[in-house]
PDBQT receptor file of N, H, CA, C and O in Angstrom, charges set to zero:
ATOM      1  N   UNK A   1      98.241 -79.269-107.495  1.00  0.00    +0.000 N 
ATOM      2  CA  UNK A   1      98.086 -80.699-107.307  1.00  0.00    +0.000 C 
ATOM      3  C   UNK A   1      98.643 -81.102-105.945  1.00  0.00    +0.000 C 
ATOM      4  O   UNK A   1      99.812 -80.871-105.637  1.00  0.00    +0.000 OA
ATOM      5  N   UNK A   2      97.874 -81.639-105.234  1.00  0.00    +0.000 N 
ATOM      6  H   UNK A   2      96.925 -81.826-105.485  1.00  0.00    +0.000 HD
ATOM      7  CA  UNK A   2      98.475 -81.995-103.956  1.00  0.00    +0.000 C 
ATOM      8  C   UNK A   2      98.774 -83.724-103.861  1.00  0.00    +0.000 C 
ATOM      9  O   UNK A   2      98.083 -84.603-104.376  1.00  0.00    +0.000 OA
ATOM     10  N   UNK A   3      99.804 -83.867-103.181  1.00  0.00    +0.000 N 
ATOM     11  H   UNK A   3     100.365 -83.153-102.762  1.00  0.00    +0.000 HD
ATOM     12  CA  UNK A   3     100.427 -85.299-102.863  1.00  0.00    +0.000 C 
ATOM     13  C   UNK A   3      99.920 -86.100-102.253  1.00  0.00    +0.000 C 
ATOM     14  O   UNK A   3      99.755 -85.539-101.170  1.00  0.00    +0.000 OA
ATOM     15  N   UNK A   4      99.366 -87.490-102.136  1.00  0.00    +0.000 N 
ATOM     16  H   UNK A   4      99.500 -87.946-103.016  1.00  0.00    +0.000 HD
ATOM     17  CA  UNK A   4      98.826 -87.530-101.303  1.00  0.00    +0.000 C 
ATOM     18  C   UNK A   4      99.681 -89.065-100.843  1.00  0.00    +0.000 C 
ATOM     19  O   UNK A   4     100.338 -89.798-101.582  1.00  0.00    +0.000 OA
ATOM     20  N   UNK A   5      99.452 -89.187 -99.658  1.00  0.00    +0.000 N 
ATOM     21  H   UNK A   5      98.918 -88.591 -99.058  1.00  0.00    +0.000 HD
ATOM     22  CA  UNK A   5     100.335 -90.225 -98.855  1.00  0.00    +0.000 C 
ATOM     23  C   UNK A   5      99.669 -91.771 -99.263  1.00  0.00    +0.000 C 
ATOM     24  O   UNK A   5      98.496 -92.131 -99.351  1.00  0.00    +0.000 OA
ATOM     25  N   UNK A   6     100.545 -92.272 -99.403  1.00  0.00    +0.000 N 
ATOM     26  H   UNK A   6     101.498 -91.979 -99.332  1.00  0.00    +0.000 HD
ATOM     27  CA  UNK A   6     100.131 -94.160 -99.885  1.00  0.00    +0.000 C 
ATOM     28  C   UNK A   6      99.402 -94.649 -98.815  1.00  0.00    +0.000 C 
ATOM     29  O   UNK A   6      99.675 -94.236 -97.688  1.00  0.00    +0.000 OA
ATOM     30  N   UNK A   7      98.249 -95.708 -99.031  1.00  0.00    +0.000 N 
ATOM     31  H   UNK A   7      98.028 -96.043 -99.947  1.00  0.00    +0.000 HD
ATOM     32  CA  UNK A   7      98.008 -95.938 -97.965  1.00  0.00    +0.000 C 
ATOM     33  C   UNK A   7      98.664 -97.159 -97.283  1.00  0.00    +0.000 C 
ATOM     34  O   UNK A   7      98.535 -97.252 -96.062  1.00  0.00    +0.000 OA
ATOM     35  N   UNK A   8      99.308 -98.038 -97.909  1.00  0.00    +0.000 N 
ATOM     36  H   UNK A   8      99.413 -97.962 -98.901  1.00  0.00    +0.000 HD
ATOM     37  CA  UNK A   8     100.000 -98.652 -97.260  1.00  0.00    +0.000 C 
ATOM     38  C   UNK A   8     101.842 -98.618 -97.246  1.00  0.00    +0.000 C 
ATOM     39  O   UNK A   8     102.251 -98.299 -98.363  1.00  0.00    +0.000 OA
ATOM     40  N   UNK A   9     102.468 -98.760 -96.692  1.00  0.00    +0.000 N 
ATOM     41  H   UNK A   9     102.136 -99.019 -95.785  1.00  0.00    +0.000 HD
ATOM     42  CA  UNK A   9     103.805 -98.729 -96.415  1.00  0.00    +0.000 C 
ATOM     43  C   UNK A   9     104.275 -99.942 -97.079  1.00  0.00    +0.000 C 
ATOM     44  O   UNK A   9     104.999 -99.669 -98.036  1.00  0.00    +0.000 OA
ATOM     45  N   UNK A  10     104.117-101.095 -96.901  1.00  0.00    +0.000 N 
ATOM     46  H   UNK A  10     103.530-101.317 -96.123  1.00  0.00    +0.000 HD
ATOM     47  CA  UNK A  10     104.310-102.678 -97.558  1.00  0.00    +0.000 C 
ATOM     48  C   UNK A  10     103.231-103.502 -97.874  1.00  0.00    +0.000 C 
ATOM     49  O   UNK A  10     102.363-103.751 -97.036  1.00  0.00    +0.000 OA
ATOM     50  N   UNK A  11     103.205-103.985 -99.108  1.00  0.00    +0.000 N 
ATOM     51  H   UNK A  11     103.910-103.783 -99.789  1.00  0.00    +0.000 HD
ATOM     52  CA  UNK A  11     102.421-104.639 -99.811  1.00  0.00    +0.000 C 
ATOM     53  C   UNK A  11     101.772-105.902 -98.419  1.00  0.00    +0.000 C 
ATOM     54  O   UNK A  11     102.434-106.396 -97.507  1.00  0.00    +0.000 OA
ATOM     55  N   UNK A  12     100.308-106.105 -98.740  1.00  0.00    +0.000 N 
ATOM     56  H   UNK A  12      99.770-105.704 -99.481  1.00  0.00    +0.000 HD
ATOM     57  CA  UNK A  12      99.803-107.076 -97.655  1.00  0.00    +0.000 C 
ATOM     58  C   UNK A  12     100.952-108.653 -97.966  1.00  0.00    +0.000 C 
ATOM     59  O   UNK A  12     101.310-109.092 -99.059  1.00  0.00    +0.000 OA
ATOM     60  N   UNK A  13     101.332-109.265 -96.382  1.00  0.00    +0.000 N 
ATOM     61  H   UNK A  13     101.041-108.908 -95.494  1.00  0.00    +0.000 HD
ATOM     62  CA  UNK A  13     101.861-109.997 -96.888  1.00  0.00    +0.000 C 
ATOM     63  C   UNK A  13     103.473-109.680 -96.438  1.00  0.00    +0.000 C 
ATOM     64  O   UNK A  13     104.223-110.485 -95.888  1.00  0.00    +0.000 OA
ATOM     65  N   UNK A  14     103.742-108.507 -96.764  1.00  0.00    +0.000 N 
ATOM     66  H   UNK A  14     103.133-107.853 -97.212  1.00  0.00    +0.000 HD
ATOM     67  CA  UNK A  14     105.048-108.101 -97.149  1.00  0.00    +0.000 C 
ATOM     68  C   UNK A  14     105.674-107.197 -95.482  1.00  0.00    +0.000 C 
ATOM     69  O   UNK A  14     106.857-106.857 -95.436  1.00  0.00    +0.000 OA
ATOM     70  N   UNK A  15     104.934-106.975 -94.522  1.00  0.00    +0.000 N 
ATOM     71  H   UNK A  15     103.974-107.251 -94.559  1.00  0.00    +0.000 HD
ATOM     72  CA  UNK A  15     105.189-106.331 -93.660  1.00  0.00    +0.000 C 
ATOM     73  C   UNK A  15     106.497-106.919 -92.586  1.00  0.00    +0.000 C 
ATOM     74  O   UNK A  15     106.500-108.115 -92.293  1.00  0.00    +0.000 OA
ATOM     75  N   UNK A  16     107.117-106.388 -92.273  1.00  0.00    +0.000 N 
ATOM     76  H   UNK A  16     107.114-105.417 -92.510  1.00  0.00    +0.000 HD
ATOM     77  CA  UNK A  16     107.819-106.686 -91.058  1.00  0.00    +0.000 C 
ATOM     78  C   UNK A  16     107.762-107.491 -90.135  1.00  0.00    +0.000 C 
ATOM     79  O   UNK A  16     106.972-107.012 -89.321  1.00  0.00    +0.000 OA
ATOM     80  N   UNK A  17     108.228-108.672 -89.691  1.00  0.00    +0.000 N 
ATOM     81  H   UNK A  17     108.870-109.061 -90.352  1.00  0.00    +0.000 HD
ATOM     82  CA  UNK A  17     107.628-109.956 -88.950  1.00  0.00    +0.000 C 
ATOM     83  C   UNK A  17     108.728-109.901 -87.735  1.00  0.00    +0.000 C 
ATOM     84  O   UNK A  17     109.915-110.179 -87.905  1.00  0.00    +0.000 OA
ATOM     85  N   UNK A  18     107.993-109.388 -86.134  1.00  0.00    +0.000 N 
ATOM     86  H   UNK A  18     107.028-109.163 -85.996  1.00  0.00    +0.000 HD
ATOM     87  CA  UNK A  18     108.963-108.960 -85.450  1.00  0.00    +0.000 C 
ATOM     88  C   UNK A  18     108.160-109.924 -84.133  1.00  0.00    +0.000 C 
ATOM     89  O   UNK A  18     106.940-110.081 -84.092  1.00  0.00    +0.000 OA
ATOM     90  N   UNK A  19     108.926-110.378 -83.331  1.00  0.00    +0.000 N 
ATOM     91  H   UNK A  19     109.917-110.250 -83.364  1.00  0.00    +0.000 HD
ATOM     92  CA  UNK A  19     108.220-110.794 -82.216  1.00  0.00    +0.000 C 
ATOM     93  C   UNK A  19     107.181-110.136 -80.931  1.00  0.00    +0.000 C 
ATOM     94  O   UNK A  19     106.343-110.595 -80.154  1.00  0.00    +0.000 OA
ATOM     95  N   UNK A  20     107.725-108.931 -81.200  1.00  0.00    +0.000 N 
ATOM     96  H   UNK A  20     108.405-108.558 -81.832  1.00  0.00    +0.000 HD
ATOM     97  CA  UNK A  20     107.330-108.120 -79.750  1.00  0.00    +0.000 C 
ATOM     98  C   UNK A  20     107.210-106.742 -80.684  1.00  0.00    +0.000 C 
ATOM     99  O   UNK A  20     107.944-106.550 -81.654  1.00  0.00    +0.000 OA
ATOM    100  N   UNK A  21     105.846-105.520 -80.110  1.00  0.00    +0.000 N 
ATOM    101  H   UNK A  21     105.250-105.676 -79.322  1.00  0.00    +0.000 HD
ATOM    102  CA  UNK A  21     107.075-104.364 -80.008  1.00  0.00    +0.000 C 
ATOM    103  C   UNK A  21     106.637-103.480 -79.333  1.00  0.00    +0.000 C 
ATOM    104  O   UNK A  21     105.655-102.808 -79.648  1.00  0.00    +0.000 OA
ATOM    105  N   UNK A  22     107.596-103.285 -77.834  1.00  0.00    +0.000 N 
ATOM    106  H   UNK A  22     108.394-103.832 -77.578  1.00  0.00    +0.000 HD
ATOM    107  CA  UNK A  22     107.056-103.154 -76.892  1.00  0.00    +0.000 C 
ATOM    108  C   UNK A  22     108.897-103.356 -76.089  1.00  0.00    +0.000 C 
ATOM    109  O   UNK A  22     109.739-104.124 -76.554  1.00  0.00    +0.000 OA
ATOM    110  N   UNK A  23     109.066-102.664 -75.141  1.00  0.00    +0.000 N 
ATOM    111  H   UNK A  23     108.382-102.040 -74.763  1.00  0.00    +0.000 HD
ATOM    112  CA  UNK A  23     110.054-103.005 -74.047  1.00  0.00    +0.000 C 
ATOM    113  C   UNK A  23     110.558-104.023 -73.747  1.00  0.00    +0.000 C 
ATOM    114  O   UNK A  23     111.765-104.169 -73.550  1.00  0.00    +0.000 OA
ATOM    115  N   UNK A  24     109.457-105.137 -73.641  1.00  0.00    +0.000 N 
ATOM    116  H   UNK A  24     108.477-105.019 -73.801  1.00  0.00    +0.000 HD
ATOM    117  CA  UNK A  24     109.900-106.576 -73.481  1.00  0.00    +0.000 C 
ATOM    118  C   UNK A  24     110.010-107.773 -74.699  1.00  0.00    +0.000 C 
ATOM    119  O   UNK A  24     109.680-108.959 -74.713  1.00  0.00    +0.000 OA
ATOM    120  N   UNK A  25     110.812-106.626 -75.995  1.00  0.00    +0.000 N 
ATOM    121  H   UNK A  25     111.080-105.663 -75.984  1.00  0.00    +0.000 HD
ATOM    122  CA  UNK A  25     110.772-107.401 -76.926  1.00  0.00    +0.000 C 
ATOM    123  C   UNK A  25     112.542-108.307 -76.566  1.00  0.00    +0.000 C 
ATOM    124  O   UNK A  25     113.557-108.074 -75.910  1.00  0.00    +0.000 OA
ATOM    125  N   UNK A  26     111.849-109.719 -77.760  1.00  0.00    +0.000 N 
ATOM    126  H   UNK A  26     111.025-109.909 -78.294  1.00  0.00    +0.000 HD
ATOM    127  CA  UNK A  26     113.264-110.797 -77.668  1.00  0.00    +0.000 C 
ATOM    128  C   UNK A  26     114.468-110.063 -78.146  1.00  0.00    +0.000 C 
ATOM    129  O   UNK A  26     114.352-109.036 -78.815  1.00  0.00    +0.000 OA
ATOM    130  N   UNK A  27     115.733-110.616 -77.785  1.00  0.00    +0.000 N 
ATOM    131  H   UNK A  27     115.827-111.450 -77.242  1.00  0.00    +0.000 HD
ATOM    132  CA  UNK A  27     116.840-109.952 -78.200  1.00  0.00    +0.000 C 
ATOM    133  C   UNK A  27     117.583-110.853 -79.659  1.00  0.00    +0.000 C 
ATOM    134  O   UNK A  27     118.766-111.153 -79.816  1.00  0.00    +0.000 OA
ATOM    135  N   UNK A  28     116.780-111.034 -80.287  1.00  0.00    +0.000 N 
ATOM    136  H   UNK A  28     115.819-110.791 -80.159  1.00  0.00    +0.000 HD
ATOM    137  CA  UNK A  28     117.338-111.789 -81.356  1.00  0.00    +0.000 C 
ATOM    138  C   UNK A  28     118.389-112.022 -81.870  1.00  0.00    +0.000 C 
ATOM    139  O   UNK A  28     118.984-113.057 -82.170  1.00  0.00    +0.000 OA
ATOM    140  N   UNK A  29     118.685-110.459 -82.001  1.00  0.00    +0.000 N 
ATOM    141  H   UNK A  29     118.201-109.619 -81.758  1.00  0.00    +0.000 HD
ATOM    142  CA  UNK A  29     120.222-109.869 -82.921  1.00  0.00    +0.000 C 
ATOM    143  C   UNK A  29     120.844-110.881 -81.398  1.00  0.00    +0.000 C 
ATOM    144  O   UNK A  29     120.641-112.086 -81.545  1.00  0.00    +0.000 OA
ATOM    145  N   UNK A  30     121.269-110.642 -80.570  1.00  0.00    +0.000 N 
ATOM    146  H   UNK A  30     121.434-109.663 -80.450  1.00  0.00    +0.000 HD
ATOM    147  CA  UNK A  30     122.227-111.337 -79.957  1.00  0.00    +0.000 C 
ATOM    148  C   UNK A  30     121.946-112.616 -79.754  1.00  0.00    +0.000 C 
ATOM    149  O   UNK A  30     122.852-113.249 -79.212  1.00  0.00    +0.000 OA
ATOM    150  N   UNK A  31     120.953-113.214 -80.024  1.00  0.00    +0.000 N 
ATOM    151  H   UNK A  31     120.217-112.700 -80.465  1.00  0.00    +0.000 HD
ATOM    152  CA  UNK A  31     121.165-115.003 -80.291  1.00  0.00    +0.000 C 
ATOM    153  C   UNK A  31     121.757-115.222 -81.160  1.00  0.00    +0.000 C 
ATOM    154  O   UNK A  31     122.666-116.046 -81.058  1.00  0.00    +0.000 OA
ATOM    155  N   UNK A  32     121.410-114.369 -82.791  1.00  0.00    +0.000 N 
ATOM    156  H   UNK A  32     120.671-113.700 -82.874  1.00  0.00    +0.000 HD
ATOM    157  CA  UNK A  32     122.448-114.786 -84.143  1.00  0.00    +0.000 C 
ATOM    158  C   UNK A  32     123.789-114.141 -83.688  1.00  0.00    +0.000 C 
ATOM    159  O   UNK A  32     124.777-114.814 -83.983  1.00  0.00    +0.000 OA
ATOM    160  N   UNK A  33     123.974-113.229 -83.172  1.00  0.00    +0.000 N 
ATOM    161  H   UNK A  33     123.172-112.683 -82.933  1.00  0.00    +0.000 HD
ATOM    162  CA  UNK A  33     125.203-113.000 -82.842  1.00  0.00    +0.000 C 
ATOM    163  C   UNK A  33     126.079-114.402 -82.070  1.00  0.00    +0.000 C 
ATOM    164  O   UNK A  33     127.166-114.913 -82.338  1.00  0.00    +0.000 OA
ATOM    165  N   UNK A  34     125.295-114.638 -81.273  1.00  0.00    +0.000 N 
ATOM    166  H   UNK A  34     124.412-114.223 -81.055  1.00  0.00    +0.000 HD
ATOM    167  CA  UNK A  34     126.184-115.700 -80.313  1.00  0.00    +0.000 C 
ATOM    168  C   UNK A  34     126.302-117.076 -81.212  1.00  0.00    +0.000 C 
ATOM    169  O   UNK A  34     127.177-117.883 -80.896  1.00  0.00    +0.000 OA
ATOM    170  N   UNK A  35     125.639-117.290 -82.065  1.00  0.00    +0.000 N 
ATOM    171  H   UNK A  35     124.929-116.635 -82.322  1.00  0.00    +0.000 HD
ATOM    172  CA  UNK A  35     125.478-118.768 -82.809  1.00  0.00    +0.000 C 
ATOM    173  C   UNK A  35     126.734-118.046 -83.530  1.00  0.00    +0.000 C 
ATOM    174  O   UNK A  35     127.803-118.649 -83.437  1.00  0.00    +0.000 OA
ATOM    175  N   UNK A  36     126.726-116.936 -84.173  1.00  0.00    +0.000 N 
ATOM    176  H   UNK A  36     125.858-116.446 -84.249  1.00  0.00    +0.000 HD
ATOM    177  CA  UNK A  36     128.276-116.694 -85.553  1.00  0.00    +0.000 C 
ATOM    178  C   UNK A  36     129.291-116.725 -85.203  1.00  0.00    +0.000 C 
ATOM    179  O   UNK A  36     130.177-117.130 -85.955  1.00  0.00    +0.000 OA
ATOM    180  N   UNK A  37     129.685-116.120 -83.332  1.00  0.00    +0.000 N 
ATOM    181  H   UNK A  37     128.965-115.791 -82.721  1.00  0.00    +0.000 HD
ATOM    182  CA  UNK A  37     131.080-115.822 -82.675  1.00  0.00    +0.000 C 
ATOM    183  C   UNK A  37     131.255-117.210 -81.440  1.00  0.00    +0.000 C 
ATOM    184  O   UNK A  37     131.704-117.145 -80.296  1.00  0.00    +0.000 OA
ATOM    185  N   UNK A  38     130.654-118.540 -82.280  1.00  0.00    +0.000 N 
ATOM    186  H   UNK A  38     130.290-118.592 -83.210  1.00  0.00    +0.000 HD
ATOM    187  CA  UNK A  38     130.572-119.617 -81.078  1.00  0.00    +0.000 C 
ATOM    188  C   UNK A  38     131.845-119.896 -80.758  1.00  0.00    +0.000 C 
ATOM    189  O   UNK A  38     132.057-119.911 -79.546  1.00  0.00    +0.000 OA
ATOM    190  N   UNK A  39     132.729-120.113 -81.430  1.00  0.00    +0.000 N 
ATOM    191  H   UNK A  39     132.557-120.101 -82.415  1.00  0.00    +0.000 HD
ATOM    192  CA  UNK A  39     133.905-120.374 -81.046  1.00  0.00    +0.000 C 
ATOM    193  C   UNK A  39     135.115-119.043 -80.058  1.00  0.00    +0.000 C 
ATOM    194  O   UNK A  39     135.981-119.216 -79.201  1.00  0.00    +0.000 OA
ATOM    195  N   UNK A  40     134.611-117.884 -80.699  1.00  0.00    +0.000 N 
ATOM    196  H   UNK A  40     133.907-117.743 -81.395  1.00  0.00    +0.000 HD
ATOM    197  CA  UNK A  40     135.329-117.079 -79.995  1.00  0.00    +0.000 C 
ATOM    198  C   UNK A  40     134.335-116.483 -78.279  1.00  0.00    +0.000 C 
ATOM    199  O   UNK A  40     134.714-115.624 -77.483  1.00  0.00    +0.000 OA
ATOM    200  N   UNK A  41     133.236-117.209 -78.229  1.00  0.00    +0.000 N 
ATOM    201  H   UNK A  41     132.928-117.907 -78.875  1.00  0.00    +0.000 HD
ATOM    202  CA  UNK A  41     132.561-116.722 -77.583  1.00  0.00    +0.000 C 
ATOM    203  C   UNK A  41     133.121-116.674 -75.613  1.00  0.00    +0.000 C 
ATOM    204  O   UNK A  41     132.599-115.905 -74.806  1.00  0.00    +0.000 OA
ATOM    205  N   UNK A  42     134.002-117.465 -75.332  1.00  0.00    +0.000 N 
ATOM    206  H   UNK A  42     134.426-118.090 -75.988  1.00  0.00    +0.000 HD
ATOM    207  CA  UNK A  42     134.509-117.590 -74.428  1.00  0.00    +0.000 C 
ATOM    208  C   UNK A  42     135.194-116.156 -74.336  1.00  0.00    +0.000 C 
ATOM    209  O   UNK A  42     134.787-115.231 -73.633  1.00  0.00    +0.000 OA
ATOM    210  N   UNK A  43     136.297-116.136 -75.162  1.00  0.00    +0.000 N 
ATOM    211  H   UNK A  43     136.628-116.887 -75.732  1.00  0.00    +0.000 HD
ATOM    212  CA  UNK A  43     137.514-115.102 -75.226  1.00  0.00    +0.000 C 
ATOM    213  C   UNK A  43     136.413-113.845 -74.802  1.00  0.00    +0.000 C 
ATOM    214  O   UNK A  43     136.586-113.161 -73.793  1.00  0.00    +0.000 OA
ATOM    215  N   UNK A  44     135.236-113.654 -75.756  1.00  0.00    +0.000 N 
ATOM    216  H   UNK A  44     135.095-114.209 -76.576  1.00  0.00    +0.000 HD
ATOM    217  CA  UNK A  44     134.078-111.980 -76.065  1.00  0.00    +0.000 C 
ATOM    218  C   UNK A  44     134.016-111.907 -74.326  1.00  0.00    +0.000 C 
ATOM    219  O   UNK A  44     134.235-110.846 -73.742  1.00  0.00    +0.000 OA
ATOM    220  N   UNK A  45     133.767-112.883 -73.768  1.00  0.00    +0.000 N 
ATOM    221  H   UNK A  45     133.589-113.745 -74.243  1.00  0.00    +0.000 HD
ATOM    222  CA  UNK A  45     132.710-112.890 -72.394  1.00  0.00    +0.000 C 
ATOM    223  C   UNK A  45     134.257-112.255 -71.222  1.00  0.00    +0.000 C 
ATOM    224  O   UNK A  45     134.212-111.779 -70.088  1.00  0.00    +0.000 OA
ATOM    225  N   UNK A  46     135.190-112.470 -71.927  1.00  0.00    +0.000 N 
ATOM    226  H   UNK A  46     135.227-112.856 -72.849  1.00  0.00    +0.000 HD
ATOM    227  CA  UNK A  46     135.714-111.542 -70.879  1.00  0.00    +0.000 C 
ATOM    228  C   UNK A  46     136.023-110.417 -71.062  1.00  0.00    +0.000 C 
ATOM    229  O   UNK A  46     137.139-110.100 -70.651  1.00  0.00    +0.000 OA
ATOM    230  N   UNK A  47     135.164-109.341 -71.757  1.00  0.00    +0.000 N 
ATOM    231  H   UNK A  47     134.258-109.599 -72.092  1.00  0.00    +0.000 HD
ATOM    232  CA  UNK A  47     135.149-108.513 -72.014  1.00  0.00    +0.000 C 
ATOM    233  C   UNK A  47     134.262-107.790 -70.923  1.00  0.00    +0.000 C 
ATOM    234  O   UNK A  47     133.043-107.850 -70.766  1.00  0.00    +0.000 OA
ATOM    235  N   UNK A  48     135.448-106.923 -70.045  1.00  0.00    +0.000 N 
ATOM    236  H   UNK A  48     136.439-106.874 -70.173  1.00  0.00    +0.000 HD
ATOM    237  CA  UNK A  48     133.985-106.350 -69.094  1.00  0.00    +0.000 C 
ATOM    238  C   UNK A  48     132.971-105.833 -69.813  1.00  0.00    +0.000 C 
ATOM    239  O   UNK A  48     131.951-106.497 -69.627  1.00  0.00    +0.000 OA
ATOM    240  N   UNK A  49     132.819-104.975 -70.519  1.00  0.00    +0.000 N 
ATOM    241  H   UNK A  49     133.648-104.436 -70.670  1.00  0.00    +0.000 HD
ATOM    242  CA  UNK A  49     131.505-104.445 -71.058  1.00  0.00    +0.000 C 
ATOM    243  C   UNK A  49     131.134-106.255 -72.271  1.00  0.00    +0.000 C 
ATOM    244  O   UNK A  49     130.725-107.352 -71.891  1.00  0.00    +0.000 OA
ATOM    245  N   UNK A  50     131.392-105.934 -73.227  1.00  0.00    +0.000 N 
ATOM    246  H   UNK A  50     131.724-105.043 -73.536  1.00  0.00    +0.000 HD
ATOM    247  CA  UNK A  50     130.914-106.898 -73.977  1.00  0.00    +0.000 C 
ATOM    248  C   UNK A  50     130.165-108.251 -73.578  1.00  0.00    +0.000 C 
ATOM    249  O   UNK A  50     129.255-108.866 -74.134  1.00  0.00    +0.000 OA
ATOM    250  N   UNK A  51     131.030-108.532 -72.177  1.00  0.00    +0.000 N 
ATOM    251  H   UNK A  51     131.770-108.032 -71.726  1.00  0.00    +0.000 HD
ATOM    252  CA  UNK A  51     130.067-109.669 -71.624  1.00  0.00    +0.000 C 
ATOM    253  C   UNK A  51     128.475-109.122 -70.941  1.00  0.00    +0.000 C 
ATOM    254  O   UNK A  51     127.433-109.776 -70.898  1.00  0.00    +0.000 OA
ATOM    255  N   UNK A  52     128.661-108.052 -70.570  1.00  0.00    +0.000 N 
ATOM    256  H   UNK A  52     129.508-107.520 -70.606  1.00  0.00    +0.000 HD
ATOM    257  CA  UNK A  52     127.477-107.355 -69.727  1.00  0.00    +0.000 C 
ATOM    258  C   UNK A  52     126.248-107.523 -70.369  1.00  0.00    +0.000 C 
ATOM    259  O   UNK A  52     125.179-107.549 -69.760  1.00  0.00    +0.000 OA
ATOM    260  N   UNK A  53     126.399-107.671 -71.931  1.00  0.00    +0.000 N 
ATOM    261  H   UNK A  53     127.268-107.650 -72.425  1.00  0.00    +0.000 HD
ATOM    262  CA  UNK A  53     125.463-107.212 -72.859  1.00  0.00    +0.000 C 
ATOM    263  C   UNK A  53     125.281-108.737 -73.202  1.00  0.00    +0.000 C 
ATOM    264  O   UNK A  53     124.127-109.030 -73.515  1.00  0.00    +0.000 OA
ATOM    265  N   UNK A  54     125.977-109.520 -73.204  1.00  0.00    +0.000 N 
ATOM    266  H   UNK A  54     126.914-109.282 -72.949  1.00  0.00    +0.000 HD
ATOM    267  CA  UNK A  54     125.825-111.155 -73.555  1.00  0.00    +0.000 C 
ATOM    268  C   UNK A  54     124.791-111.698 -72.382  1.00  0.00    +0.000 C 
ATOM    269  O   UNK A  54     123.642-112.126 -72.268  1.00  0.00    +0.000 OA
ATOM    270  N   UNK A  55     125.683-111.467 -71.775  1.00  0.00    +0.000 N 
ATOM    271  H   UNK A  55     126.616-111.119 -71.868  1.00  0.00    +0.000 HD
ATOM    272  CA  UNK A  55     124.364-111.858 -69.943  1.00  0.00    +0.000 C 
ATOM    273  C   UNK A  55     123.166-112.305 -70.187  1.00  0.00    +0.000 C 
ATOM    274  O   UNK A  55     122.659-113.416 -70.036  1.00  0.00    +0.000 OA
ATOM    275  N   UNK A  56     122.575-110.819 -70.777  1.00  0.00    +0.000 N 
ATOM    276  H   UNK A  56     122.987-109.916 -70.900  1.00  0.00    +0.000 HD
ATOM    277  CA  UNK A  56     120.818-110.508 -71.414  1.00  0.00    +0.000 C 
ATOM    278  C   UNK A  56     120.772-111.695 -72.263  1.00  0.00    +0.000 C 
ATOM    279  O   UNK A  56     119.850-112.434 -71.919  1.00  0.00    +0.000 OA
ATOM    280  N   UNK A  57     121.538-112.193 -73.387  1.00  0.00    +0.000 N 
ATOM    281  H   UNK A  57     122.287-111.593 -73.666  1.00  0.00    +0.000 HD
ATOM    282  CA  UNK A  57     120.895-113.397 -73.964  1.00  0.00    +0.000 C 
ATOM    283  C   UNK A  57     121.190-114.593 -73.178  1.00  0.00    +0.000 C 
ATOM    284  O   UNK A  57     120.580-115.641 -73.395  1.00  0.00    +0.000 OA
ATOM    285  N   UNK A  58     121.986-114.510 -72.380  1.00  0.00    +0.000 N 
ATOM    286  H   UNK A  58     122.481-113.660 -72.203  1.00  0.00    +0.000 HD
ATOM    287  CA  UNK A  58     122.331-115.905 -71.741  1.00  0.00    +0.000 C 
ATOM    288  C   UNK A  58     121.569-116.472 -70.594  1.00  0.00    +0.000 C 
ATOM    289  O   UNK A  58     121.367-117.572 -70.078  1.00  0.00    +0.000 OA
ATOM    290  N   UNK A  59     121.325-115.550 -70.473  1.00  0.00    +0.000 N 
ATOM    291  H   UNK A  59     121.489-114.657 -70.892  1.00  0.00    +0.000 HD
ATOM    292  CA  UNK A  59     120.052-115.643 -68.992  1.00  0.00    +0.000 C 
ATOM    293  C   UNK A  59     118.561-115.377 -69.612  1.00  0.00    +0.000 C 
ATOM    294  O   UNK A  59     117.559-115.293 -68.902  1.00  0.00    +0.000 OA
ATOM    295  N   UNK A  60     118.556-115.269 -70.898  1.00  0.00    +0.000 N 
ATOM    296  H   UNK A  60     119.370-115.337 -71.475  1.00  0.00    +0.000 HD
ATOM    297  CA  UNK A  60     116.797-115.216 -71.419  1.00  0.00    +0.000 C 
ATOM    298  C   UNK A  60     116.321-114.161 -70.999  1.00  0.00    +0.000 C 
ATOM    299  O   UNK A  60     115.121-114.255 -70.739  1.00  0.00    +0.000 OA
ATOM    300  N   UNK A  61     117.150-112.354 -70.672  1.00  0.00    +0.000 N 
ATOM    301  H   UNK A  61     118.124-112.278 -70.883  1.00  0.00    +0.000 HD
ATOM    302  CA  UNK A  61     116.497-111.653 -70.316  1.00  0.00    +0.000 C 
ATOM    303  C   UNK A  61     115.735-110.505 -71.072  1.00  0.00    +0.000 C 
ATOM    304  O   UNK A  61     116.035-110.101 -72.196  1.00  0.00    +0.000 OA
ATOM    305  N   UNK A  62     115.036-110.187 -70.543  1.00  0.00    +0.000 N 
ATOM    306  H   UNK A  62     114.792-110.515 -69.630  1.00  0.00    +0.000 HD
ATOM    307  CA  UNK A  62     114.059-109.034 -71.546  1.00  0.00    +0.000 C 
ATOM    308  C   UNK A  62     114.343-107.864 -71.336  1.00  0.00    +0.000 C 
ATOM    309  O   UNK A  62     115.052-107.529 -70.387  1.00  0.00    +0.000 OA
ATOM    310  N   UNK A  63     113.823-107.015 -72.213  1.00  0.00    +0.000 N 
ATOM    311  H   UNK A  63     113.247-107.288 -72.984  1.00  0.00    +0.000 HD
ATOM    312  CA  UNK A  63     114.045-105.106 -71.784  1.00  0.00    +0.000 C 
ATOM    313  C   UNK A  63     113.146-105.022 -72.626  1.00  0.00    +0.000 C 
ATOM    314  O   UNK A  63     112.689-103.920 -72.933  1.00  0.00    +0.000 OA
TER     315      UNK A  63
């Protein structure tokens, strides 16, 4: 008896709802990030590395 593969992965309807997907997708995770740590968000940004990575949402940038 051989196995045979489903043909779909998620029910129609039910799939993954992503903006981009592709290099120049949005950075989402770090917008909800920055809305949860609003208050500490000053203190994060002087974080040499940690701010580096904030930048990208603060300036609207893509990768």
């Amino acid at each position: 008896m051989e196995l045979e593969l489903p043909n779909r992965l998620y029910g129609e309807g039910l799939e993954p709802q992503v903006k981009k997907i592709s290099n120049s997708c949005r950075l989402k995770l770090l917008e909800l990030l920055k809305e949860k740590m609003e208050p500490e968000f000053d203190e994060v940004m002087k974080d040499p590395i940690f701010s580096q990575i904030m930048v990208i949402q603060k300036n609207d940038l893509k990768f």
